[in-house]
KEVEX-375450 format. One record per residue (C-alpha): residue in three letters; x, y, z. Coordinates in steps of 0.5 Angstrom, whole numbers, plus 2048, in hexadecimal, padded with zeros to 3 digits. Each point is the difference from the previous one (the first is absolute). Layout:
ALAXYZ;...
END
This chain:
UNK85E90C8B5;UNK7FD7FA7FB;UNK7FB7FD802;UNK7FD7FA7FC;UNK7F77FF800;UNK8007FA801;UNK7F8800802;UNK7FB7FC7FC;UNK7FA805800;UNK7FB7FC7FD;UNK8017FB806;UNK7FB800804;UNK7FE806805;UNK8007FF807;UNK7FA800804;UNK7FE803807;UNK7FF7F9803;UNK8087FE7FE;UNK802807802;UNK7FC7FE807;UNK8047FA800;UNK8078017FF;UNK801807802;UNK7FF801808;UNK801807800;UNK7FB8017FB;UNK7FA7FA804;UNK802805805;UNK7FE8077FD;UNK7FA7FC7FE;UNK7FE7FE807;UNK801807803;UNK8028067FD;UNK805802803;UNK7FF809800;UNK7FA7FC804;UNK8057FE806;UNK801807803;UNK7F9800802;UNK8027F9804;UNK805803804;UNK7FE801807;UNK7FD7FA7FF;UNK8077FD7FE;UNK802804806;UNK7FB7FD805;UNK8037F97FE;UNK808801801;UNK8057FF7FA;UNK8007F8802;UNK7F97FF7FE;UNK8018057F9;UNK8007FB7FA;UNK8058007FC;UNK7FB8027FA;UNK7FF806804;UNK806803802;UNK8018007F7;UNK7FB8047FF;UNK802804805;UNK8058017FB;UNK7FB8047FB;UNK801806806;UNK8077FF800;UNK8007FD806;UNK8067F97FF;UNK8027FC807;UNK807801803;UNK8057FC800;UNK7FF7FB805;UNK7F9800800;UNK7FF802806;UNK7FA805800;UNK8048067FC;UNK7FE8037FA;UNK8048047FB;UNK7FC8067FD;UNK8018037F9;UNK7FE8077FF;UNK7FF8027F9;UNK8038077FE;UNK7FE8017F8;UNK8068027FE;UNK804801805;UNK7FC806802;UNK800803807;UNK7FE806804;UNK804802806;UNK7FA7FE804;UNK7FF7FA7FE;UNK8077FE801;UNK800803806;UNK7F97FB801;UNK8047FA7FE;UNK806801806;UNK7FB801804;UNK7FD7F97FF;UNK8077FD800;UNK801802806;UNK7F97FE803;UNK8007F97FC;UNK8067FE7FD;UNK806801804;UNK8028077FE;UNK8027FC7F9;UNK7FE7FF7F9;UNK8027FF7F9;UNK8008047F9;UNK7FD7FB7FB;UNK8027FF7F8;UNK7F98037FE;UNK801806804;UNK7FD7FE807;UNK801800806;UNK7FE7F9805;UNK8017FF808;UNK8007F9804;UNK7FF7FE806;UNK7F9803801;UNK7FB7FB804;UNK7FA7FE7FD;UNK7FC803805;UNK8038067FE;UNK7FF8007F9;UNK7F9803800;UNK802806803;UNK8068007FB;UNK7FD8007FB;UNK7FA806802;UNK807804801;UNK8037FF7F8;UNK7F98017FE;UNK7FF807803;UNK8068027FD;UNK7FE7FF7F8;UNK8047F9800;UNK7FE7F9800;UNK8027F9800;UNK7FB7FE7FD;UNK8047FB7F9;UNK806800803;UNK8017F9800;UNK7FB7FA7FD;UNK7FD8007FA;UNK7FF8087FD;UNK8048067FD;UNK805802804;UNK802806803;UNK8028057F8;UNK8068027FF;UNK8048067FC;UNK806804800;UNK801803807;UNK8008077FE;UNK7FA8007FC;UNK7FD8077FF;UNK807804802;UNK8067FD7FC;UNK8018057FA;UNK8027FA7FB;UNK7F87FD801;UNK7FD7FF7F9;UNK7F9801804;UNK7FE800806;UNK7FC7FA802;UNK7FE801807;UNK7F98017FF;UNK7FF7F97FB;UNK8047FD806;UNK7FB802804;UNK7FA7FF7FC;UNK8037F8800;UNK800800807;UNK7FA802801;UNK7FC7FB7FD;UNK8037FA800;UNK803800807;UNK7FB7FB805;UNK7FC8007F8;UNK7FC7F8802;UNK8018007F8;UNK807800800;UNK8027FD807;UNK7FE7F87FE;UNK8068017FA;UNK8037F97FE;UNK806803804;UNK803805803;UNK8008077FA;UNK805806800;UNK7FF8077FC;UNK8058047FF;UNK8008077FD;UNK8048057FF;UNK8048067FA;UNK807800803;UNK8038007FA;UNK8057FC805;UNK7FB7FA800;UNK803800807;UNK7F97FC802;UNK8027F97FD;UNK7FA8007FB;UNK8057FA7FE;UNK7FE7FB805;UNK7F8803802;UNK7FA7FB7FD;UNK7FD8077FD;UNK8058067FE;UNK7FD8077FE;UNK8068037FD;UNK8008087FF;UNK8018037FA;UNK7FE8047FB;UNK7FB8007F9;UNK7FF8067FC;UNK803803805;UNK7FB7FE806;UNK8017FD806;UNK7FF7F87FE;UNK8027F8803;UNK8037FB7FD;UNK7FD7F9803;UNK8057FB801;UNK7FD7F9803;UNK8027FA804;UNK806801803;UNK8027FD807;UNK8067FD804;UNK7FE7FA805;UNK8047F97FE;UNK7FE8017F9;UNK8028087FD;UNK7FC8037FA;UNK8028077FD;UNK7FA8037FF;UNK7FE8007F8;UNK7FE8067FC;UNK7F88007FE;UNK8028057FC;UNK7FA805800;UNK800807803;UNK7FA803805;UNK7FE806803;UNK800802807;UNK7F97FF801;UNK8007F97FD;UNK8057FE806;UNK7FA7FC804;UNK7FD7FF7FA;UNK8057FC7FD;UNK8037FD806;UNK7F97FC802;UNK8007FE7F8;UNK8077FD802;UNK7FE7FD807;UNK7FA7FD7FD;UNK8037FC7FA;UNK8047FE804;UNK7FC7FD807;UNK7FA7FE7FC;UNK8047FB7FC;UNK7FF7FB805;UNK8077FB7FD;UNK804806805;UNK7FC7FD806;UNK8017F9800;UNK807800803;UNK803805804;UNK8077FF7FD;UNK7FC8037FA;UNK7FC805802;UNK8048067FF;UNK7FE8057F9;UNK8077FE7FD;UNK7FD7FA7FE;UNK7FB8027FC;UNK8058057FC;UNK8057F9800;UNK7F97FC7FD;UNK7FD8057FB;UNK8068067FF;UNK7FF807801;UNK7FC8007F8;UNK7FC7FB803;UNK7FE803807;UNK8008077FC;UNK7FA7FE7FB;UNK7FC7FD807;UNK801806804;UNK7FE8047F9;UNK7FA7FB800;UNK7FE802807;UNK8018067FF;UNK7FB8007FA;UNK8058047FC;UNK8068017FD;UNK806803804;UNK8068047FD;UNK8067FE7FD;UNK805802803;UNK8087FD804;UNK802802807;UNK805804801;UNK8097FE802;UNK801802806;UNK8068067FF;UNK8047FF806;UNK8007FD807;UNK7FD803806;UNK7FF7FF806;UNK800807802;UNK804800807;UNK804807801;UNK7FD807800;UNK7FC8027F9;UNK7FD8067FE;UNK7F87FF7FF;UNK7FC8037FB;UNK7FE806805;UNK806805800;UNK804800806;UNK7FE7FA803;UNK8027F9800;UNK8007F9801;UNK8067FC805;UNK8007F87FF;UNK8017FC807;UNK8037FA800;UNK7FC7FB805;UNK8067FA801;UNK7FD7F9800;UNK7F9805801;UNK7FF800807;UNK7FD805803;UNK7FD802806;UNK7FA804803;UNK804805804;UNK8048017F9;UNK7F98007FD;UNK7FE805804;UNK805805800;UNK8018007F9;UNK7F8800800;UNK801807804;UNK8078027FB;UNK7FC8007FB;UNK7FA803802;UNK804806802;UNK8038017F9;UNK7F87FF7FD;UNK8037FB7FB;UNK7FE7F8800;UNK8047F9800;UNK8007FA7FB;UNK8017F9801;UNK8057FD7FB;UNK7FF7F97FC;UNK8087FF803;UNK7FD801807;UNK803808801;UNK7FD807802;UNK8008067FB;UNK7FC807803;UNK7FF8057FB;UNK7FE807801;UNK806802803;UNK801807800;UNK8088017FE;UNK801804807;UNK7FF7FA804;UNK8037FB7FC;UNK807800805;UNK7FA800806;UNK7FD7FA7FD;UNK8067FC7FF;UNK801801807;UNK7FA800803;UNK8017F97FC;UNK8067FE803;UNK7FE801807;UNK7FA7FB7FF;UNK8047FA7FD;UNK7FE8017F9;UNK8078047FD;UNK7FF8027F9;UNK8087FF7FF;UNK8017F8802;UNK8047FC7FA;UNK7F97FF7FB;UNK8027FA7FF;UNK7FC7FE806;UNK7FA8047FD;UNK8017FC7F9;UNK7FF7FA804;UNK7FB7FC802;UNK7FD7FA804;UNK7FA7FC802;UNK7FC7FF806;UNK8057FB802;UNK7FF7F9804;UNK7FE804806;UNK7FA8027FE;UNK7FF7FC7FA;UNK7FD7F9800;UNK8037FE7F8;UNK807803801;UNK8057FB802;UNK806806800;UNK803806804;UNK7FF8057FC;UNK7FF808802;UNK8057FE806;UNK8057FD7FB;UNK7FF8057FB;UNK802805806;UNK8067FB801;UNK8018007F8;UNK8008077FF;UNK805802807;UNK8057FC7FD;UNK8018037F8;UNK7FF806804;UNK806800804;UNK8047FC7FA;UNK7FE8057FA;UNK7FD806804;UNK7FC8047FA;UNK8027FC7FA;UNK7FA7FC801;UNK7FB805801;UNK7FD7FE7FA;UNK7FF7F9801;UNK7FA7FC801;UNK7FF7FA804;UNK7F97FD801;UNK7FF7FB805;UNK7FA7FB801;UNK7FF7FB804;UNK7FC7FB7FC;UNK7FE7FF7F9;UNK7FA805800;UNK8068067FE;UNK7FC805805;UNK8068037FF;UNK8028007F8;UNK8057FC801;UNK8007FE7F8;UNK8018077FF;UNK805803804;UNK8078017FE;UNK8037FA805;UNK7F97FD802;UNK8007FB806;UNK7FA7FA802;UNK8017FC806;UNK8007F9800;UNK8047FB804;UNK8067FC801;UNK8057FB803;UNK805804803;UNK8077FD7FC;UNK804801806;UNK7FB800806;UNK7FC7F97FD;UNK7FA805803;UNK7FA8027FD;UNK8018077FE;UNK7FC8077FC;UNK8038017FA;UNK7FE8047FA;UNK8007FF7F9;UNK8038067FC;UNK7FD8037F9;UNK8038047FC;UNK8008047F9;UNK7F8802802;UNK7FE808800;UNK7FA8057FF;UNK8008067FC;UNK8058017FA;UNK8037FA802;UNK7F97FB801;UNK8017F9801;UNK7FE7F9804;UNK8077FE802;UNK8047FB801;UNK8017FA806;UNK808800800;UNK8017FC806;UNK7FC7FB805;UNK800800807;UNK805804803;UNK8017FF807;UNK7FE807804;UNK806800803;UNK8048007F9;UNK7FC8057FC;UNK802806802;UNK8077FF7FD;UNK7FC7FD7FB;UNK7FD8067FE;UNK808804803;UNK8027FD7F9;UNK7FC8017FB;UNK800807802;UNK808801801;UNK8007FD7F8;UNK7FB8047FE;UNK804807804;UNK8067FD7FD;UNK7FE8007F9;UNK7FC807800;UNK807803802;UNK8027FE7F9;UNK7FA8027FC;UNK7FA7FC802;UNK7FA803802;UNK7FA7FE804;UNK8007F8804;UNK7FB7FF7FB;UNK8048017FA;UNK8057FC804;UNK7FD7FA801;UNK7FE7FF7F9;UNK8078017FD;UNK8027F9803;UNK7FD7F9800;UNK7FC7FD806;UNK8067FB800;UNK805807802;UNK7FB803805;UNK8007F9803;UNK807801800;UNK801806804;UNK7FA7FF805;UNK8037FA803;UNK8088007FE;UNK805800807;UNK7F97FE804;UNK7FD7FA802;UNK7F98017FE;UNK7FE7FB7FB;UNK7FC8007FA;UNK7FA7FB801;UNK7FE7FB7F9;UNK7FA8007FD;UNK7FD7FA804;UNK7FF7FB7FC;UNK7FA7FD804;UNK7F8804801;UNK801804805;UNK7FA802805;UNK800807802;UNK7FD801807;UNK7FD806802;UNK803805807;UNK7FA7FF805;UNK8037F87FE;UNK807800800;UNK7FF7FE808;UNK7FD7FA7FE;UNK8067FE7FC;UNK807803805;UNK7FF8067FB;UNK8027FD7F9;UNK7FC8047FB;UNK8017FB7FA;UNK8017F9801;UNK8017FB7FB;UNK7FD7F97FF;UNK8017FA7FA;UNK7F98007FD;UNK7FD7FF7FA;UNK7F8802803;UNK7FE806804;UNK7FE7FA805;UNK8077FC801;UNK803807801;UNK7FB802806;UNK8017F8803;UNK8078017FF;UNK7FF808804;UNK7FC7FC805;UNK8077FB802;UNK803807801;UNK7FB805802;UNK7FA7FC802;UNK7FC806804;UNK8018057FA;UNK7FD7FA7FB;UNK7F9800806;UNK7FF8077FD;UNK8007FD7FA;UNK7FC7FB7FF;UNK7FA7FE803;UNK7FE7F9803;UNK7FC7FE7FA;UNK8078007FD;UNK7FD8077FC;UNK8038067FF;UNK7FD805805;UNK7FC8057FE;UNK805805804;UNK8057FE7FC;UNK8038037F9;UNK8057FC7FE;UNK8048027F9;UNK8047FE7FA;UNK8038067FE;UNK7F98047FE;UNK7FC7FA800;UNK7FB7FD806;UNK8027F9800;UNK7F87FF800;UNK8008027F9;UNK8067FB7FF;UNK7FD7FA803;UNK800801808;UNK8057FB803;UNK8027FC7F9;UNK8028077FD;UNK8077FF7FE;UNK807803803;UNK8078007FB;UNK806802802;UNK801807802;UNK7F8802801;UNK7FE803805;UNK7FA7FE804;UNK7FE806804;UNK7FC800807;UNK7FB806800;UNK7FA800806;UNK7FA8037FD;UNK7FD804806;UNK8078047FF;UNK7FD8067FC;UNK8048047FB;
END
């Protein structure tokens, strides 16, 4: 993807006092660390949820600690697993918690962890001594840090590794996992690291890719920078430069600091993530401040292609003779704590360990081929088959709006529904196909970037007259050897359509197969979007939705009952001011949370146009045009 620069970098650098002034979260953070907040939490406790400000409830995102949905007095907690990497006993540690704290439930993340929900505020402290007396933490799993290191889930075993990165893996972890210097970032960071040949980790879509290969025949990383998903993708860009293992920390923090230094990526929220600053200076431009940081030269050197596609599901030979690796697929990623357990305990039998996957699936290695049948059993009994359709382990979803406070949308369960039906229709011709489904524009779910990427929205059903879910549906996106941001094709198709929307496509897509074609990718960029449209709605009373022709407000899912459930709204305005009196004749209580009684903006409001802070454009006056977006965000939400 082209991106232009249309930053001026002699104008003038922005200041803390403007920082303070027009970034909530970042006043937040100055106000009061928020790695600080756990030592607050009996306290917090002693006051009960109702009386816990909102500031703090987003700090204790720092300890990867986020509100439930509906805010109630339950908290979601994330794990951070680096890599992906588990020992059985610690498996077995974490469906014990499920068990006692979450509902005997819980769920594979994209960044190859785990989180759990429903656990009560009281219950938190003891929660969290449980995960730490286990060697994890949750320490960065939400707020302002590096997240949780992804790779390759078969680090260290699979045969194909150019090297084996555990140990930089590790050593990354170690120091900037609950680092205060790396916790108060502009926004949320993510490291991957990984030599797959596959590249089956997406170094594509990570703020800071260290990707393996080898230089005069020792083990090296390429460093890509500045990818990311969200409402506006970026591919990550070459810096072109290659580093030894050794220099991994090293160079991560030169990246890191570049980049949260500059305090032009503090000023808006919307901005604040690394692929701006790649955006405004290019990868030569951040290479040379990287370099200067660092005091010295880097060596020249490109990032390698991917050589194929891999998400390692199946039984594989591992490096040791006479053992191997076998991919599970996770549907939708749910799992439960009696499952955890029981493959906890499994595996421990075999002596081997298990991995998460970025696509929220299991894969244990060390598995003696003797017991290869036993395992496959074993797994079987305990719900978790290794011989299901892979589709539904090459699919993923969000959260959903059950958890989650953005999301306007049905995902994992509509997901499930979704993949049901080809399955019935198609059966294993699909096993290939990637369906990828959020329920808001954040992309938790890459939704840009599967073979058919799916985001929740909302419509008037045509028939029904009702406010429904819908889905907007993209294509022509993909990773690895078919890397690329897609493509929006159709807007708002309603929940009860898009299945046969999808039924469709993919019938089209199989017909053409059996005449010579190949995968859905190579498929959907032999036609026109006029003729994917085509397919995906003739014979069906779905509809295709224009372009508006008005500014549209975008609204927020923890606001939607404010609204009767409309997630877009369009009003005639020329100003941001005209479109929130226009908002307030329709919706006056979601205009309340938006405006103060001085008739100001509230300071816990973010309110954008496409990536800017209306602050910056001139507040109220700051004018709308046909089509733009005027985006509704609370600042105290975290991510």
């Amino acid at each position: 993807m082209t991106v232009s620069r249309t930053s001026d970098r002699s104008r003038v650098e922005p200041t803390w006092e403007l920082v303070h002034k027009r970034n909530s979260i970042e006043r937040l953070k100055h106000e009061k660390f928020p790695l600080d907040i756990i030592e607050e939490l009996p306290a917090l406790i002693a006051r009960g949820y109702g009386a816990i400000p909102e500031e703090d409830i987003v700090r204790l995102n720092w300890w990867g600690l986020t509100h439930d949905k509906p805010k109630v007095g339950t908290f979601m907690v994330r794990v951070k697993v680096p890599g992906g990497r588990l020992e059985p006993e610690q498996l077995i540690a974490l469906g014990r918690l499920s068990q006692r704290y979450g509902k005997n439930y819980g769920e594979l993340t994209t960044r190859q962890g785990i989180q759990f929900h429903w656990v009560r505020l009281e219950e938190l402290p003891r929660v969290l001594e449980e995960i730490t007396a286990t060697g994890l933490t949750t320490v960065g799993g939400e707020g302002d840090t590096v997240r949780n290191v992804t790779s390759c889930p078969v680090a260290g075993v699979d045969r194909a590794e150019i090297f084996d990165v555990r140990p930089v893996i590790d050593e990354v972890a170690r120091f900037f996992y609950g680092n205060r210097d790396y916790s108060n970032l502009p926004r949320k960071h993510k490291y991957t690291i990984s030599a797959c040949p596959a590249q089956c980790n997406a170094p594509e879509i990570h703020d800071v890719a260290l990707i393996g290969t080898l230089r005069g025949g020792q083990p090296a990383f390429a460093v890509r920078v500045g990818g990311g998903l969200s409402s506006t993708p970026r591919l990550a860009r070459d810096l072109g430069v290659l580093i030894h293992p050794e220099e991994a920390v090293e160079v991560l923090r030169a990246i890191t600091d570049v980049w949260q230094h500059n305090l032009r990526y503090r000023v808006s929220r919307a901005k604040a993530r690394i692929k701006f600053l790649v955006d405004d200076y290019g990868p030569e431009g951040v290479r040379a401040m990287v370099e200067e940081r660092l005091g010295r030269k880097l060596c020249d050197g490109r990032a390698p292609l991917p050589t194929a596609d891999s998400d390692h599901m199946g039984v594989h030979a591992e490096k040791r003779e006479g053992f191997f690796y076998m991919g599970v697929p996770v549907p939708m990623g749910w799992v439960s704590g009696d499952q955890l357990i029981a493959l906890g305990e499994a595996v421990g039998a075999l002596g081997g360990d298990v991995r998460f996957t970025r696509l929220q699936n299991l894969i244990i290695t060390g598995i003696p081929e003797s017991r290869l049948d036993w395992l496959s059993a074993r797994l079987a009994e305990i719900g978790l088959s290794p011989h299901i359709n892979p589709i539904y382990g090459r699919s993923i979803a969000c959260t959903d709006h059950r958890f989650c406070n953005y999301s306007v949308a049905e995902t994992k369960g509509k997901l499930r529904e979704i993949l049901a039906e080809l399955e019935r229709r198609f059966g294993t011709e699909v096993q290939t196909l990637r369906i990828f489904m959020d329920g808001c524009p954040h992309a938790c779910a890459h939704h840009w970037v599967g073979d058919i990427g799916l985001q929740g929205t909302t419509t008037t059903h045509p028939i029904k007259g009702v406010r429904v879910e819908a889905y907007d549906v993209c294509l022509r996106g993909g990773l690895g050897t078919k890397t690329a941001i897609g493509k929006p094709l159709l807007r708002r198709v309603p929940e009860d359509q898009i299945a046969e929307v999808i039924g469709r496509l993919v019938e089209a897509w199989l017909a053409a197969k059996s005449e010579g074609a190949t995968d859905f990718r190579a498929f959907v960029d032999a036609r026109t979007d006029d003729q994917l449209r085509a397919i995906a709605l003739a014979q069906t009373s779905a509809t295709q939705e224009e372009r508006p022709a008005r500014p549209v407000v975008c609204v927020p899912g923890m606001f939607l009952e404010l609204t009767g459930g409309a997630d877009r709204i369009e009003v005639e305005a020329r100003t941001v001011g005209e479109a929130l009196v226009q908002l307030r004749q329709r919706s006056p209580q979601l205009v309340d949370q938006i405006i103060a009684p001085d008739g100001g903006l509230l300071p816990s409001i973010n309110l954008f146009i496409g990536e800017e802070d209306v602050r910056a454009l001139g507040g109220l006056d700051a004018p709308l045009s046909a089509g733009q977006e005027l985006i509704i965000l609370p600042a105290l939400s975290g991510g």
